[in-house]
Each structure stands twice: as C-alpha cells, then as structure tokens.
Steps between C-alpha positions, in 0.01 A plus 500: 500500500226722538128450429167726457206330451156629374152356550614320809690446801860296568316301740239383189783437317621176724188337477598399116155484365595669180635439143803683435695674170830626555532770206804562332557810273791406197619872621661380837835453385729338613294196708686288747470160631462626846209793400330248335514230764365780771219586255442078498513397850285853641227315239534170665435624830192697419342296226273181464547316183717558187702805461484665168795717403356775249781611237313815366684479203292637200375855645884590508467588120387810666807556647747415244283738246555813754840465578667288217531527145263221416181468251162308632639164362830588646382587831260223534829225370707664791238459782458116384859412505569713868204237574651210432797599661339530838273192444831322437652678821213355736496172308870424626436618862127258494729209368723531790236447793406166606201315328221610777636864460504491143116414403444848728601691235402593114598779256225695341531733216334843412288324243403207705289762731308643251123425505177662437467642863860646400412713214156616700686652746748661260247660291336660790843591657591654145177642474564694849836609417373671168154650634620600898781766503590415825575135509702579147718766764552216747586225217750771349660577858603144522697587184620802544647287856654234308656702256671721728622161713608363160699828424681494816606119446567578161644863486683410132162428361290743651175614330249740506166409417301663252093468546512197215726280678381606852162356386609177346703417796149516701385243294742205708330611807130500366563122392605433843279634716172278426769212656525715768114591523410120457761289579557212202302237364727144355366177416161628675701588859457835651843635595382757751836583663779679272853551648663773317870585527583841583773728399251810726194429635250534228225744482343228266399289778348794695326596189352131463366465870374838534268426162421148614383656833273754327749814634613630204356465116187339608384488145719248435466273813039548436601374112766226582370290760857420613624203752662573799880488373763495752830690414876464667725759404863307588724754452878400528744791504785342310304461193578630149292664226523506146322631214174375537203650722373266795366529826791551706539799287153675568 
C-alpha cells in the first residue's frame, strides 16, 4: 500500500478529526474483497465519524460515449447499472462486519452529492476550461495519459482520439474536480477528506491543492472560495482498469 497525501501531513492524518469519502470510479474493474477492505480499514484509522463510500456512477456516461458504441440514454443506463453493481458489492462486505462496525459505513451515490455549491463550482470550472487555454492543455493531458494507459491494458481495443472525443472525455474530470476543490457536502456534513484509489498517482490531486493554495489558476481559487480539502491518493499496484476514466488513471 502506498499513500500521497495533499493539503496535509501523515502525522495530521492520525489525529482523525476529519470526515472521510472513499471514492470509487465504476472503471476499476475487477474490485476485490481484499482492495476494498484496505480502502475501508485505512478510512477507519484516519477518520472521525461515518464513512461515506462515493460510487461516482453517473459521470461514467462520459466514458462509455468515448469508447463504446452507446447513445446518451444508453450511456447514462450503463453507468446506473455498473452502479448498482458496486453498491451491491460493498453492501455484502458492510453486512458482514459486526453491528458497531457496520453503522461506520454508508453508500452514497453520484446524485446524492449534488447540491447548489456543486453546480457553482462546475460552472466556474467549465467556464475556465473554455476561456483559459492552458488549464484546457492540462485537463486534456490527463486524457491523453489515460488513454494511452487504457491502450496498453487494452491493446485489442486500442483507440486514437480525435479532438471530439478527446474533449468529451474532459468532461468526467471537470465534474470531479469541484469534489476535489471542495470536498462534499451530505445531509449538511462537510466531508473534507477524500481517499481516492489509484491505478498512478494522479496529477488531479496536484492540480486541486496547487489551486486551493493559490499556486496555480488563481482565478479560480479568488472566485471559488474553496475549503481546505484533504486528498489521499492510495494507490495499490495490483489493481485493474477498465473502460471508464477515474483517478487512478490521471
């Protein structure tokens, strides 16, 4: 197991003073008991309170419309039902801890995060990514990253990107980065630290602290007013990817 964190130190960490999501792209395929326990217990030794586990299941229709042969409605059906299959995944391993351990742990949805302060910050990060040239470059280097990973796990369906697809692929990370920027908001509870697993490092997370620090893109962190959001990268070596983009793949 190997961790990077971003807006603090391993030592803060301990002190468990934080709310904590544990974000799950449908793309990591296939999941195993064991990753998923080591995502489960890391947040039970760093975290105060209940531990949401974030399916980001809806912004995968950006995925499945890139790569796959699917329409809007298609792509939106196939990111639901990959949803519920992981919700049902984490449902049976829950079930199977003792009472006290149990009531530590509830599954969230994409929709279930979405909230005024959400679409704020994605209408500015839009607005950045279609007026400032070079945060669009960085955005579409992420891509260009995951689709070469993707191409060398996937050498039978390998795929250049024309500029069309390049650009709707960006749209999966601009709906994830205001969770990034300023953490998540359920049933009025601030979830300030996000554990995200890794297939790389992600240059997402560097991205997110060096804006809310003011180091890079300060137009966005003068017009956002952003929390102080702590980030884990866990990145776990034996992993799998599939189709979709996430995180690890940045």
């Amino acid at each position: 197991m190997t961790l990077q964190v971003f807006n603090a130190t391993f030592e803060e960490l301990q002190n468990k003073k934080h709310n904590t999501v544990i974000g799950i792209s449908v793309g990591v395929k296939p999941m195993s008991r064991d990753i998923a326990l080591s995502y489960m217990e890391l947040a039970e030794k760093i975290s105060t309170g209940t531990i949401q586990i974030l399916i980001a299941d809806e912004i995968a229709k950006f995925n499945y419309l890139v790569f796959s042969h699917c329409n809007q409605r298609g792509a939106l059906a196939r990111a639901l039902r990959d949803g519920d299959k992981f919700q049902s995944f984490f449902e049976k391993i829950i079930a199977e801890f003792p009472p006290e351990k149990q009531c530590r742990f509830n599954i969230l949805r994409w929709k279930d995060i979405q909230n005024n302060r959400f679409y704020a910050l994605l209408s500015q990060v839009i607005a950045e990514f279609e007026s400032n040239p070079n945060f669009k470059e960085i955005i579409l280097s992420f891509v260009d990253k995951y689709t070469e990973i993707r191409n060398k796990l996937l050498p039978e369906e390998k795929q250049i990107l024309p500029q069309e697809k390049r650009l709707l692929l960006c749209q999966y990370l601009l709906y994830e980065l205001p969770t990034l920027l300023d953490g998540i908001t359920f049933d009025g509870i601030l979830y300030d630290l996000l554990i995200y697993p890794t297939f790389k490092h992600s240059g997402m997370s560097n991205l997110a602290a060096e804006i809310q620090a003011g180091k890079n893109f300060v137009s966005l962190t003068k017009h956002l007013n952003l929390k102080n959001t702590i980030l884990v990268e866990f990145l776990i070596e034996q992993m799998a990817t599939g189709q979709c983009m996430s995180p690890e793949a940045s």
